[in-house]
PyMOL CGO cylinders between C-alpha atoms (Angstrom):
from pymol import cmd
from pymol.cgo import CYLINDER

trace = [
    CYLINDER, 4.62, -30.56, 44.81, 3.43, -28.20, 42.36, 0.3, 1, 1, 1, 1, 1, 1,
    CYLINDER, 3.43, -28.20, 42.36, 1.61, -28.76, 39.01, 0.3, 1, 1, 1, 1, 1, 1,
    CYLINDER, 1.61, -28.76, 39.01, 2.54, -27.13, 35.61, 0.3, 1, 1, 1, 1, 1, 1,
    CYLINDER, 2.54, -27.13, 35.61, 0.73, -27.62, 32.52, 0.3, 1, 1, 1, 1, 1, 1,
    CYLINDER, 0.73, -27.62, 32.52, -1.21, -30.22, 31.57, 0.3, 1, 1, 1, 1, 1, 1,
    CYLINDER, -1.21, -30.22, 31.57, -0.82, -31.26, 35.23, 0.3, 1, 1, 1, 1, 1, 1,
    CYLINDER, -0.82, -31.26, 35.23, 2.38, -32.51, 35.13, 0.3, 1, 1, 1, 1, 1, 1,
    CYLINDER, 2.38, -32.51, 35.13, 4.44, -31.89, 37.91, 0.3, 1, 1, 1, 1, 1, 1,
    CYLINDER, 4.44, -31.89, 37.91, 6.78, -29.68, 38.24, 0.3, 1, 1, 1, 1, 1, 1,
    CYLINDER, 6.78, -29.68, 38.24, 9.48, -28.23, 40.12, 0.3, 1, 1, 1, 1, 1, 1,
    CYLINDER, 9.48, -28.23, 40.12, 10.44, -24.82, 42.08, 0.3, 1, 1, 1, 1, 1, 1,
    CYLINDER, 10.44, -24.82, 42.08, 13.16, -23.13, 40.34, 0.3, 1, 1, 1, 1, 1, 1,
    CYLINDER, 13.16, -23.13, 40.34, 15.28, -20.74, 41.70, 0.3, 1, 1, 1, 1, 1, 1,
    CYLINDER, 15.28, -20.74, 41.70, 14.09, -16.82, 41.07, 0.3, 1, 1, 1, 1, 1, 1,
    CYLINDER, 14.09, -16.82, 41.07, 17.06, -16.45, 38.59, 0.3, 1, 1, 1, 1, 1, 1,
    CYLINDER, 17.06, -16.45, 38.59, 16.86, -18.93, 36.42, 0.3, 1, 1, 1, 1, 1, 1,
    CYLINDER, 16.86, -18.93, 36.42, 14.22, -19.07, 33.36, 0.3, 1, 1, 1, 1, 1, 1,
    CYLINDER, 14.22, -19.07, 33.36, 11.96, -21.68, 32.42, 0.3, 1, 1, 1, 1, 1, 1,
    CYLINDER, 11.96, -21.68, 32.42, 11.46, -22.52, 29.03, 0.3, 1, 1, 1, 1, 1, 1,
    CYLINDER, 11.46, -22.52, 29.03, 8.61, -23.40, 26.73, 0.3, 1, 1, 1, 1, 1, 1,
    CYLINDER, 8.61, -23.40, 26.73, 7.06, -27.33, 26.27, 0.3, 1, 1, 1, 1, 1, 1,
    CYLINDER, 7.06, -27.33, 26.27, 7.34, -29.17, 22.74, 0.3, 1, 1, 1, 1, 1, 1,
    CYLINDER, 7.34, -29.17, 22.74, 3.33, -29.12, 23.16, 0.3, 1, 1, 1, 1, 1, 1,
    CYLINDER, 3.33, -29.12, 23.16, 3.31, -25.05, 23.66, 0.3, 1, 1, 1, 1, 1, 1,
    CYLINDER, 3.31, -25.05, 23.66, 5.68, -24.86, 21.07, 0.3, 1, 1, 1, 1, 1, 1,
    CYLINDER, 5.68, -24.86, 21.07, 3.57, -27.20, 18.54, 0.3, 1, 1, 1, 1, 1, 1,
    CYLINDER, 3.57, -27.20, 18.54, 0.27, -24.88, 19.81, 0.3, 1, 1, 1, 1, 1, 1,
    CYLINDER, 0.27, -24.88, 19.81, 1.84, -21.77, 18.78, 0.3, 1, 1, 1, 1, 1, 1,
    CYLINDER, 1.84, -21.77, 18.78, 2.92, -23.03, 15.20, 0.3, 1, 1, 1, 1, 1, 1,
    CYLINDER, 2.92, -23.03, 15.20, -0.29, -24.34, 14.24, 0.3, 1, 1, 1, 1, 1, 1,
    CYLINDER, -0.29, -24.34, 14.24, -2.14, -21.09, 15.76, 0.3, 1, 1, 1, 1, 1, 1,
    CYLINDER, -2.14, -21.09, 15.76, 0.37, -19.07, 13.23, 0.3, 1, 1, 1, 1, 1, 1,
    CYLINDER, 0.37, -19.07, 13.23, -0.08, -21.58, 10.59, 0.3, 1, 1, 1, 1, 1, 1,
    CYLINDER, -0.08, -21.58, 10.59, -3.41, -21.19, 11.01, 0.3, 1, 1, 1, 1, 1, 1,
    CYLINDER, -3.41, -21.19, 11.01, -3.72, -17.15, 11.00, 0.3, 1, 1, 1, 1, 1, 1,
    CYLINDER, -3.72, -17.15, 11.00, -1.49, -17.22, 8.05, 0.3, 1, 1, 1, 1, 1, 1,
    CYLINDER, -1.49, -17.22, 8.05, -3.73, -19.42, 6.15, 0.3, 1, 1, 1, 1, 1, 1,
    CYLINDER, -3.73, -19.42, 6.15, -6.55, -17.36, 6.72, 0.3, 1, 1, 1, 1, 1, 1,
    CYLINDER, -6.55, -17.36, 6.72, -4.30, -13.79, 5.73, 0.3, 1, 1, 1, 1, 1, 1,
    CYLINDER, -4.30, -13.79, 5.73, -3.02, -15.44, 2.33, 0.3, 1, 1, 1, 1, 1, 1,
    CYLINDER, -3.02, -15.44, 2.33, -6.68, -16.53, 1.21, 0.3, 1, 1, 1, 1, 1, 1,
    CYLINDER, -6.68, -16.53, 1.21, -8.13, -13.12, 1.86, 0.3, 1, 1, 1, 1, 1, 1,
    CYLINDER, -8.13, -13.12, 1.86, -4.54, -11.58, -0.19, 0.3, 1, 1, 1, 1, 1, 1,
    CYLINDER, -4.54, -11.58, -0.19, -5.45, -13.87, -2.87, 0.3, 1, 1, 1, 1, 1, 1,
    CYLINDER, -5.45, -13.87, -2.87, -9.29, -13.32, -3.28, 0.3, 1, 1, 1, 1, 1, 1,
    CYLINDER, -9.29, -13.32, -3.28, -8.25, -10.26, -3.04, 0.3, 1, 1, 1, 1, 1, 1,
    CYLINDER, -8.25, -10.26, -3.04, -5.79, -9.76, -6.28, 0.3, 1, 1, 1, 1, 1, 1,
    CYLINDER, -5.79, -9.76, -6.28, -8.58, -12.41, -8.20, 0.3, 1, 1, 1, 1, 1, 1,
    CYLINDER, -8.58, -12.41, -8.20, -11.32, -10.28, -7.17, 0.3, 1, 1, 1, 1, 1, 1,
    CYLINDER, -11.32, -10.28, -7.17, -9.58, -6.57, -8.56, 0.3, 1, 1, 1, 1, 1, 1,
    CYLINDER, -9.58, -6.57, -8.56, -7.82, -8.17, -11.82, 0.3, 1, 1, 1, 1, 1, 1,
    CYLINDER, -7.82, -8.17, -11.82, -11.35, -9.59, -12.51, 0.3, 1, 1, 1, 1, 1, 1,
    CYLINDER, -11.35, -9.59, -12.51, -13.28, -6.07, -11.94, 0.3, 1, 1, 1, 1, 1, 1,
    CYLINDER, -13.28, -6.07, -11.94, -10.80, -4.22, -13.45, 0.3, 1, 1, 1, 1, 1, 1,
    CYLINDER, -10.80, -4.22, -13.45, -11.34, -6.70, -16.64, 0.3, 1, 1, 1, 1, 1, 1,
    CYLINDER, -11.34, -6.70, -16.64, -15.21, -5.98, -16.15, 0.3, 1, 1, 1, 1, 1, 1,
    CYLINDER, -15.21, -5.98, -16.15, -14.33, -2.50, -16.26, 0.3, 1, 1, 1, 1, 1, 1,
    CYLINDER, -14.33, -2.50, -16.26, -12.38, -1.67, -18.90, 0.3, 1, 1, 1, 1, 1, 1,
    CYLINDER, -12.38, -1.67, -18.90, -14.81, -3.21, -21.29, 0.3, 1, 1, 1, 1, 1, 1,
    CYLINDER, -14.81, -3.21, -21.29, -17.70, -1.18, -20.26, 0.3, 1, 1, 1, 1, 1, 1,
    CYLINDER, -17.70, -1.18, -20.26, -15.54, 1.55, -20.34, 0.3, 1, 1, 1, 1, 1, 1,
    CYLINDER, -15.54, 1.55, -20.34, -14.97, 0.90, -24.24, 0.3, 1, 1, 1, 1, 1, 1,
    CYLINDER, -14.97, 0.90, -24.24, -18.96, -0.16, -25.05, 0.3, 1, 1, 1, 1, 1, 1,
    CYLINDER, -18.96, -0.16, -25.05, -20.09, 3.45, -23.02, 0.3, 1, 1, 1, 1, 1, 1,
    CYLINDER, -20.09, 3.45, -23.02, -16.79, 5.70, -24.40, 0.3, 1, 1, 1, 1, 1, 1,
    CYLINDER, -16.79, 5.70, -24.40, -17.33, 4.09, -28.64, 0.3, 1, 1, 1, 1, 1, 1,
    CYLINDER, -17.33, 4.09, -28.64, -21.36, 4.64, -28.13, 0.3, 1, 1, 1, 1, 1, 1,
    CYLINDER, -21.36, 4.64, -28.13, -20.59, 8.21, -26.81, 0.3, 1, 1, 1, 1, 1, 1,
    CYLINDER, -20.59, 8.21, -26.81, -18.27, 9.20, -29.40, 0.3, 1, 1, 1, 1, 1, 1,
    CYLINDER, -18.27, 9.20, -29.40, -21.07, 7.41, -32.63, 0.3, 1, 1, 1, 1, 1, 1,
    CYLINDER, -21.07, 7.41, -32.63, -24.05, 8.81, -31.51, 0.3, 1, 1, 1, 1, 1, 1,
    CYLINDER, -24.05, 8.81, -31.51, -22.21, 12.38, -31.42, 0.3, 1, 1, 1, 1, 1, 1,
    CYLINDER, -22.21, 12.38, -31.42, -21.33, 11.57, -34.55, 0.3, 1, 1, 1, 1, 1, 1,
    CYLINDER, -21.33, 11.57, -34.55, -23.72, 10.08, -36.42, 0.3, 1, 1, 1, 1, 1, 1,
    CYLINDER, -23.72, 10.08, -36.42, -25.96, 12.67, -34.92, 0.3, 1, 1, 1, 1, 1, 1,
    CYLINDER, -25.96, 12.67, -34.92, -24.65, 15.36, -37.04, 0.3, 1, 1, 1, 1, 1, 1,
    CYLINDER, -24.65, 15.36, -37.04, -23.72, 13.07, -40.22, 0.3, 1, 1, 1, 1, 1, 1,
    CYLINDER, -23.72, 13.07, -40.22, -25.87, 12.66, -42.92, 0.3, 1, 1, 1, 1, 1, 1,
    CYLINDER, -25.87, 12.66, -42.92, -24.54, 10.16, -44.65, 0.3, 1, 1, 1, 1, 1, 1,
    CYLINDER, -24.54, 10.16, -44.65, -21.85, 7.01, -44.03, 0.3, 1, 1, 1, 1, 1, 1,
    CYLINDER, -21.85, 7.01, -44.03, -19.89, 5.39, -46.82, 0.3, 1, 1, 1, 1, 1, 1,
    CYLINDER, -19.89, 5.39, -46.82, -18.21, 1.57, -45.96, 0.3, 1, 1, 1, 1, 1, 1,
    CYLINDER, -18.21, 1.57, -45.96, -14.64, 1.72, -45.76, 0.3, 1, 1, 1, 1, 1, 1,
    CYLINDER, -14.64, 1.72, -45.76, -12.20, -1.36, -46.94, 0.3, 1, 1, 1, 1, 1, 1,
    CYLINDER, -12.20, -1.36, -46.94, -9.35, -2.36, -45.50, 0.3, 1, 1, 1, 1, 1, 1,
    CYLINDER, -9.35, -2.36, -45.50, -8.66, -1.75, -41.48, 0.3, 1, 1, 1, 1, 1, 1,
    CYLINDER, -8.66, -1.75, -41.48, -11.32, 1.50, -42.57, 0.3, 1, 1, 1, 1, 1, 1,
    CYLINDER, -11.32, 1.50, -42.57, -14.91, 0.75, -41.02, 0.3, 1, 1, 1, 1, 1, 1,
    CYLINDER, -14.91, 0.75, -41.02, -16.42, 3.55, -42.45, 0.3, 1, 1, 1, 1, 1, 1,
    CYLINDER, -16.42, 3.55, -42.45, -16.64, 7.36, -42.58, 0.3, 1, 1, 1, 1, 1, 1,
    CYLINDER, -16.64, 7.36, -42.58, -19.51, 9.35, -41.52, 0.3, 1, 1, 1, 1, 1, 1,
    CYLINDER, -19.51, 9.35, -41.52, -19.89, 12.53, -43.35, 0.3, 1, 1, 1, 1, 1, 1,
    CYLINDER, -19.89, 12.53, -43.35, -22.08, 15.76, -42.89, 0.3, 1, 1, 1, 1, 1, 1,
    CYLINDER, -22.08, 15.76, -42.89, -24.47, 16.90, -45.34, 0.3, 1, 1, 1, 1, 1, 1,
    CYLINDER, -24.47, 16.90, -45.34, -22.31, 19.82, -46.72, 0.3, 1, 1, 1, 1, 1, 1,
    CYLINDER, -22.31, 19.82, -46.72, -18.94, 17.41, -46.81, 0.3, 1, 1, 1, 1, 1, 1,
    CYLINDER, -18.94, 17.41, -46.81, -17.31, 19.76, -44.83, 0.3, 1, 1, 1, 1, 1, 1,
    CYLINDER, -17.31, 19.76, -44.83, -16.57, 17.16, -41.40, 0.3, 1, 1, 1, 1, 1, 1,
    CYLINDER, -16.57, 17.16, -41.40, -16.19, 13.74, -41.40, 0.3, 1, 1, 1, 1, 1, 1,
    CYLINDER, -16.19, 13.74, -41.40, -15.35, 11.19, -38.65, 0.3, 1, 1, 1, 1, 1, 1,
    CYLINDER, -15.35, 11.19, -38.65, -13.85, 7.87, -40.08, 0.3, 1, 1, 1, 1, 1, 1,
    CYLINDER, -13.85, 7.87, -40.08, -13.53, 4.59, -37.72, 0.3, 1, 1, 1, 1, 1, 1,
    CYLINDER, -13.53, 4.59, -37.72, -10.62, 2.39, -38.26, 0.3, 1, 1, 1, 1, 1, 1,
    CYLINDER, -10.62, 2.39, -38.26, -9.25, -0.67, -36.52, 0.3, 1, 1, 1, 1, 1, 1,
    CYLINDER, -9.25, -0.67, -36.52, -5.47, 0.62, -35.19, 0.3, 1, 1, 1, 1, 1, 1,
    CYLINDER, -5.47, 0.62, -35.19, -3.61, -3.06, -35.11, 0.3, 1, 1, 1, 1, 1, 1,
    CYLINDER, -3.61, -3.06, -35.11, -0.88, -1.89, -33.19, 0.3, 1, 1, 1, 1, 1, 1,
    CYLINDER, -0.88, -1.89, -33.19, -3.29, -0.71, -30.71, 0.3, 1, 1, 1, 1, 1, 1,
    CYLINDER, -3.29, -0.71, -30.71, -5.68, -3.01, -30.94, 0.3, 1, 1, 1, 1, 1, 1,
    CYLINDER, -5.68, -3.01, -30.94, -8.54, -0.47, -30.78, 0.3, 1, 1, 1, 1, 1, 1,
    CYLINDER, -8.54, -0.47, -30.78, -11.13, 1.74, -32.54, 0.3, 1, 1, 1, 1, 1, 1,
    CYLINDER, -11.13, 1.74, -32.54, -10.10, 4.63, -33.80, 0.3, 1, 1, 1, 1, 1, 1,
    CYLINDER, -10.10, 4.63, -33.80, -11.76, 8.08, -34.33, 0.3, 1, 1, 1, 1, 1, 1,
    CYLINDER, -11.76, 8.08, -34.33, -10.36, 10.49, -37.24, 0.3, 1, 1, 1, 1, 1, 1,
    CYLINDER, -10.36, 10.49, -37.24, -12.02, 13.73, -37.56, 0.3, 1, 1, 1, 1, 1, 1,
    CYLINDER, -12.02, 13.73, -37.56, -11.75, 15.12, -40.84, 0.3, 1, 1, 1, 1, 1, 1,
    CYLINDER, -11.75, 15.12, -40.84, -12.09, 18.45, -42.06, 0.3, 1, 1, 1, 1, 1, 1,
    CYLINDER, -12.09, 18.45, -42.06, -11.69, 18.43, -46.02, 0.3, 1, 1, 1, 1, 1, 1,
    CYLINDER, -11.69, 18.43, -46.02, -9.88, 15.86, -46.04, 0.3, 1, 1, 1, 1, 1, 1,
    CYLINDER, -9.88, 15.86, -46.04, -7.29, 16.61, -43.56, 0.3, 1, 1, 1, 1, 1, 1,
    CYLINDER, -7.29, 16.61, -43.56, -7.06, 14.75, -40.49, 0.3, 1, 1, 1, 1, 1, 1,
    CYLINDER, -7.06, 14.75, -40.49, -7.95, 16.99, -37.57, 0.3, 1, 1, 1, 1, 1, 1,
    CYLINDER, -7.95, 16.99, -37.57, -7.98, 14.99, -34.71, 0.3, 1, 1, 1, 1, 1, 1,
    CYLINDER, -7.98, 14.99, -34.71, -7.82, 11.29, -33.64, 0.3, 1, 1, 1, 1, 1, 1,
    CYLINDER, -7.82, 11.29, -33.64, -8.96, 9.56, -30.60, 0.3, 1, 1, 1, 1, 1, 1,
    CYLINDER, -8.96, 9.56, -30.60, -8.94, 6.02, -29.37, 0.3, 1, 1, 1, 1, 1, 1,
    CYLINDER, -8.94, 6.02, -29.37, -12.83, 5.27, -28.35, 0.3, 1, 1, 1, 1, 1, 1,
    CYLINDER, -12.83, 5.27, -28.35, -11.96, 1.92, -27.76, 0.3, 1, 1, 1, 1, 1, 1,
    CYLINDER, -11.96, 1.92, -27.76, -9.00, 0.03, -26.12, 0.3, 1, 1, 1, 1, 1, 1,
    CYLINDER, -9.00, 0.03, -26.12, -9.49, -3.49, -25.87, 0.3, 1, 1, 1, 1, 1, 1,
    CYLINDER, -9.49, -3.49, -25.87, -10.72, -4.83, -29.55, 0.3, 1, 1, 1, 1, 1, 1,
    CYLINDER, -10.72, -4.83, -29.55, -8.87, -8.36, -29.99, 0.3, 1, 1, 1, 1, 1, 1,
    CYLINDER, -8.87, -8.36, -29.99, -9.65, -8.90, -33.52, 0.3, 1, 1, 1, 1, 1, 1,
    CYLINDER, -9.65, -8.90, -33.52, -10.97, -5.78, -36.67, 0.3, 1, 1, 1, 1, 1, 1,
    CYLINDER, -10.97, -5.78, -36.67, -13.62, -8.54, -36.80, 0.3, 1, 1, 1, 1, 1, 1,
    CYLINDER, -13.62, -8.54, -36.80, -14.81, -7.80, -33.48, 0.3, 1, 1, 1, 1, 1, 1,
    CYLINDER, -14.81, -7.80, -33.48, -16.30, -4.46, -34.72, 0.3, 1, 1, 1, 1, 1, 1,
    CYLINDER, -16.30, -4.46, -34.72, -18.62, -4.03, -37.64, 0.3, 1, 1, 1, 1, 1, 1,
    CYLINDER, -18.62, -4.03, -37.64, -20.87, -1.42, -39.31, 0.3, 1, 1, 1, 1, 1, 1,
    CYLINDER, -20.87, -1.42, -39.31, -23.85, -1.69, -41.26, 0.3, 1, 1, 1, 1, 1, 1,
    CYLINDER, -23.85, -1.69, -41.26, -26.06, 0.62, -42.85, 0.3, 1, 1, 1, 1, 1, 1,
    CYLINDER, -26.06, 0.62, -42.85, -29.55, 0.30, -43.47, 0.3, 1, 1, 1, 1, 1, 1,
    CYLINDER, -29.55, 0.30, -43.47, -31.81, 3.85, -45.07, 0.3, 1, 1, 1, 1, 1, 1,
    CYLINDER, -31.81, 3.85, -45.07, -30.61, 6.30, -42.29, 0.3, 1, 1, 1, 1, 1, 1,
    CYLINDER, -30.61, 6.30, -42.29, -30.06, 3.11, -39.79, 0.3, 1, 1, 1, 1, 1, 1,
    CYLINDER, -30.06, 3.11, -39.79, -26.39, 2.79, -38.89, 0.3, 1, 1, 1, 1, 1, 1,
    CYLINDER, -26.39, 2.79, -38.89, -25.62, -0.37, -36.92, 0.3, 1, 1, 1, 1, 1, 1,
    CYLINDER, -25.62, -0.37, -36.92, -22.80, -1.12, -34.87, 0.3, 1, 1, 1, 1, 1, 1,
    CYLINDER, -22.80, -1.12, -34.87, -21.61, -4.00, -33.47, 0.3, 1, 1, 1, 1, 1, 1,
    CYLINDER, -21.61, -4.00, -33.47, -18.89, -4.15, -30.67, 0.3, 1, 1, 1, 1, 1, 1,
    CYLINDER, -18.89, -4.15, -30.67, -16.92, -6.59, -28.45, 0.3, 1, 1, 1, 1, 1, 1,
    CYLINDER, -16.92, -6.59, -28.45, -14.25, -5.44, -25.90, 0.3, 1, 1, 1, 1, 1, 1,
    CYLINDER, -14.25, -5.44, -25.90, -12.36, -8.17, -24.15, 0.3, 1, 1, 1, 1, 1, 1,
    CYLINDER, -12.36, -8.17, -24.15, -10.05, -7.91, -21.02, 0.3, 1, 1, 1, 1, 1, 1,
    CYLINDER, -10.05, -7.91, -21.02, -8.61, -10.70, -19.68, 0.3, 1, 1, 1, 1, 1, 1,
    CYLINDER, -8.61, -10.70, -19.68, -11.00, -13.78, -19.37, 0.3, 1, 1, 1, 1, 1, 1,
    CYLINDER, -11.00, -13.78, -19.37, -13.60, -10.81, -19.89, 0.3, 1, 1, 1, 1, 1, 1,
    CYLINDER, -13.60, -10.81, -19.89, -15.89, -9.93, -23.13, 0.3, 1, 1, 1, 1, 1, 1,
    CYLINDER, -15.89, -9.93, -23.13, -18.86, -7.44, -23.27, 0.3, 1, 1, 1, 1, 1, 1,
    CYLINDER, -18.86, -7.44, -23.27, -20.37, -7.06, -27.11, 0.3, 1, 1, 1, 1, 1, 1,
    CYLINDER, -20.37, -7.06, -27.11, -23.59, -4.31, -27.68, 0.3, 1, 1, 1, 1, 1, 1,
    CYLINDER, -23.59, -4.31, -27.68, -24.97, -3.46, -30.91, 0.3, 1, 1, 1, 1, 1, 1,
    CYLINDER, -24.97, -3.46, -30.91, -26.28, -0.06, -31.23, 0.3, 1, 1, 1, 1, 1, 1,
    CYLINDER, -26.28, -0.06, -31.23, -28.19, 1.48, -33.73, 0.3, 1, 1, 1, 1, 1, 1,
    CYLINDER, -28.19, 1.48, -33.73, -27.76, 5.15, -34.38, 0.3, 1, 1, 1, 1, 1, 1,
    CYLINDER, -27.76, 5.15, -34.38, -30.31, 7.34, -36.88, 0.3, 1, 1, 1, 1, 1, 1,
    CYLINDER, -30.31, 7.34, -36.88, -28.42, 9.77, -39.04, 0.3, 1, 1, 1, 1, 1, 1,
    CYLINDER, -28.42, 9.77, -39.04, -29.21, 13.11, -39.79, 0.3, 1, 1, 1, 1, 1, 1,
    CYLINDER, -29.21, 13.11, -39.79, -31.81, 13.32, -42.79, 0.3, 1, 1, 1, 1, 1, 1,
    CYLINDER, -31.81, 13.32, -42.79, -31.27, 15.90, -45.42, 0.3, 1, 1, 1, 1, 1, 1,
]
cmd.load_cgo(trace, "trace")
């Protein structure tokens, strides 16, 4: 007498018939899958938690590097910034009045906003920052020729802040 698995004996068949699988080769083959299937979901998930979290990370360095690029251009060339009231941080003005770049808080947007001004008439405007919660998240204060800015973009569960002090242009 033959053996099949496990030992257990079995039985010649004839060549045209089929045998089919145990209950214990069956059970074997669902926790195998079970198991591979375990392991593919966990690396899915980490995955998505991993992206959504660097993409968070991202986009608020993004802000911080794209609103520090866009106020030391400015306040390079400005001589002078006046406090603004309102959702208006401030405008920075050139010595001979003729440009001026004014920072605003866009609620709709919930970002920073960049006018550029040339006597008085709105040339341009950019978003330099996407991701500002609350107006109270950016402030700017003046100190001699000392403009400081302070900035928080959040994303998600993420926040970055910097404050960043610019010179302005002396007469």
């Amino acid at each position: 007498m033959k053996t099949g698995f496990l030992g257990c004996p079995s039985q010649d068949l004839d060549a045209g018939s089929e045998q089919g699988a145990t209950l214990v080769e069956m059970l074997v083959a669902m926790a195998i899958s079970v198991l591979v299937f375990s392991v593919i979901t966990t690396a899915l998930v980490q995955f998505m938690l991993v992206t959504r979290w660097g993409n968070s990370q991202l986009q608020t360095s993004n802000d911080i590097q794209v609103a520090s690029l866009w106020l030391g251009r400015d306040a390079l060339e400005a001589a002078s910034f006046s406090p603004g009231s309102g959702t208006v941080y401030g405008t920075l003005s050139w010595a001979d009045s003729s440009h001026e770049y004014r920072y605003s808080y866009d609620l709709p947007n919930s970002a920073l906003v960049r006018e550029h001004l040339e006597n008085g008439l709105v040339q341009s405007t950019n978003i330099v920052a996407r991701h500002i919660a609350d107006q109270n998240d950016v402030s700017f204060t003046l100190s001699g020729h000392l403009l400081t800015v302070s900035l928080t973009s959040s994303s998600g569960d993420e926040a970055e802040s910097a404050t960043i002090q610019f010179a302005l242009r002396t007469r």
